[in-house]
Each structure stands twice: as C-alpha cells, then as structure tokens.
C-alpha positions in Angstrom: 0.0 0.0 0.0 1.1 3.7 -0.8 0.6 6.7 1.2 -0.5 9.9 0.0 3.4 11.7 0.5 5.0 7.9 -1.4 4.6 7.9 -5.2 4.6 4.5 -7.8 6.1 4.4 -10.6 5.1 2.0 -13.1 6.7 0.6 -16.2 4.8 0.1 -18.9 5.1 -3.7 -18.5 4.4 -3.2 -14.3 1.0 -1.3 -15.3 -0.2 -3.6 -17.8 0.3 -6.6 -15.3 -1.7 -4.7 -12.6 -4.4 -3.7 -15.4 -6.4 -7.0 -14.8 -6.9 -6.4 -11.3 -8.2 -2.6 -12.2 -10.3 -4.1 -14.4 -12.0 -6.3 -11.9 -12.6 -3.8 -9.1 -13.7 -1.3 -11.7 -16.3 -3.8 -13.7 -17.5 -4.8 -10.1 -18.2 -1.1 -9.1 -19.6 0.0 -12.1 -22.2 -3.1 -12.2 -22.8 -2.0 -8.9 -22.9 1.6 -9.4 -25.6 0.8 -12.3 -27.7 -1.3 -10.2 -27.9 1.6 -7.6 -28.6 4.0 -10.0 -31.4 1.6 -11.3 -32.9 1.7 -7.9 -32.8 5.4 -7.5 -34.3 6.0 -11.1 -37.8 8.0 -10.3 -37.4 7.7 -6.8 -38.3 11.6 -5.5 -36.1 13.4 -3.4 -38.4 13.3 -0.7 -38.9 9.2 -1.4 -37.2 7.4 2.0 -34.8 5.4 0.0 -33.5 8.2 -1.8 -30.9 9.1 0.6 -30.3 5.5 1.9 -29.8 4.3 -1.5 -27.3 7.9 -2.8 -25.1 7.3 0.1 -24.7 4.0 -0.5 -23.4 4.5 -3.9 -21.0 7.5 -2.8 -19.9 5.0 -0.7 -19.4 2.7 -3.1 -17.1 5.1 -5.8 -15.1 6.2 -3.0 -14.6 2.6 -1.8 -13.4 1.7 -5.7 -11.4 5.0 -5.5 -9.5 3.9 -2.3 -8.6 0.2 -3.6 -7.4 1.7 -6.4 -5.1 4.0 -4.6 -4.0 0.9 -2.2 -2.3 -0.6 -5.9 -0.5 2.8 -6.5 -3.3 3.8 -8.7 -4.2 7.1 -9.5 -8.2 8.0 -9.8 -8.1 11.1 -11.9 -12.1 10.7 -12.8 -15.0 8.1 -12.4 -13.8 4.9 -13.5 -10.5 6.7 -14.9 -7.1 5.4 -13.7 -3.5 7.1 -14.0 -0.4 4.9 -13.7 2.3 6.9 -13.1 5.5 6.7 -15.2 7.6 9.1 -13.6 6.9 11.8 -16.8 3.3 11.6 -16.7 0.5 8.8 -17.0 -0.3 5.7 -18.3 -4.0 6.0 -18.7 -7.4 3.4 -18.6 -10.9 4.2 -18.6 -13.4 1.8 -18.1 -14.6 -0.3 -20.1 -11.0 -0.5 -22.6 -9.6 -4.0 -23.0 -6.1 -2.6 -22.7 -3.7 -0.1 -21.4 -2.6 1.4 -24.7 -2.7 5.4 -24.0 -0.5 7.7 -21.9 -0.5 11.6 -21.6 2.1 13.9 -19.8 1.5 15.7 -16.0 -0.6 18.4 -17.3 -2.1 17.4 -20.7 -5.2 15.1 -18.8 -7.2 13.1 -20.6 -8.2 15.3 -23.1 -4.5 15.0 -24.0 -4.2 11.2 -24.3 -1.8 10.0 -27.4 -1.7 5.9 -27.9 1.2 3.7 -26.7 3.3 3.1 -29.6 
C-alpha cells in the first residue's frame, strides 16, 4: 500500500500486469454503481430510499477510489485510472480492453496520445 506523501512508478510492463486487477474492481463497481442507479431512477427526493440508496453509492465510488489508490493507482475521474510513469501517465478508462494510451503531467485526458 502507498501513502498519500509515497509515489509509484510503473513501467509500462508493471502497469499492464496490474491492469487485470483494475479491471476487476472497476467492472465490479460499475455493475454495482448501475444497479444503484437503477434503484434510484424515479425515486423523489423526498422518497425514503433516496438518501439511503445515494449514500450508499458515494460509498461505493469512494470505496473503488480507495482500492485503487492501495495498488498505486491514481483515480483522476469516475472509473478513470493514471499509472504513473515518472513523466506523466499511463492512462485506462473503463470499459477499454487494454492499457494502450498515456499523456504527460498536465495534458489530462483530453490529452491522451496511444502507446506506440
């Protein structure tokens, strides 16, 4: 486990490796993020399971944030993952089969070029 002041760094071949496991927490929260969201579909704000139901899945994206973090993982976004590489990211978003894009420190997302 890393703490917020320790930084991973990831080789492309350490990331890809690890990818699997992202995949599976990720797959498993978003299922269960869409089977929330199901429930609270027409549900009023005043509706008693409104709250119940909202907290539980803020709960639930903050759980899939931390495990990710445990790995060395960096959540940049809802069901977006960072890897470092010591000059900027490797990058995943849910649902891509593969770790196949990077960008630099500041560039983001938006900036994403593919692994050559």
């Amino acid at each position: 486990m890393t703490t917020q002041t320790e930084r991973r760094i990831f080789s492309l071949a350490e990331a890809r490796e690890l990818l699997p496991t992202v995949q599976q927490i990720t797959a498993d929260a978003v299922r269960e993020a869409e089977r929330l969201a199901e429930c609270l579909q027409g549900l009023g704000e005043e509706h008693p399971e409104q709250g119940p139901l909202s907290d539980e899945l803020n709960t639930l994206v903050t759980d899939w944030a931390r495990s990710l973090h445990d790995l060395g993982v960096e959540v940049k976004g809802l069901w977006l993952a960072d890897f470092d590489n010591g000059q900027g990211y490797y990058c995943w978003a849910y649902p891509e089969p593969s770790l196949s894009h990077y960008h630099g420190y500041e560039d983001g997302f938006a900036g994403r070029m593919t692994i050559q």
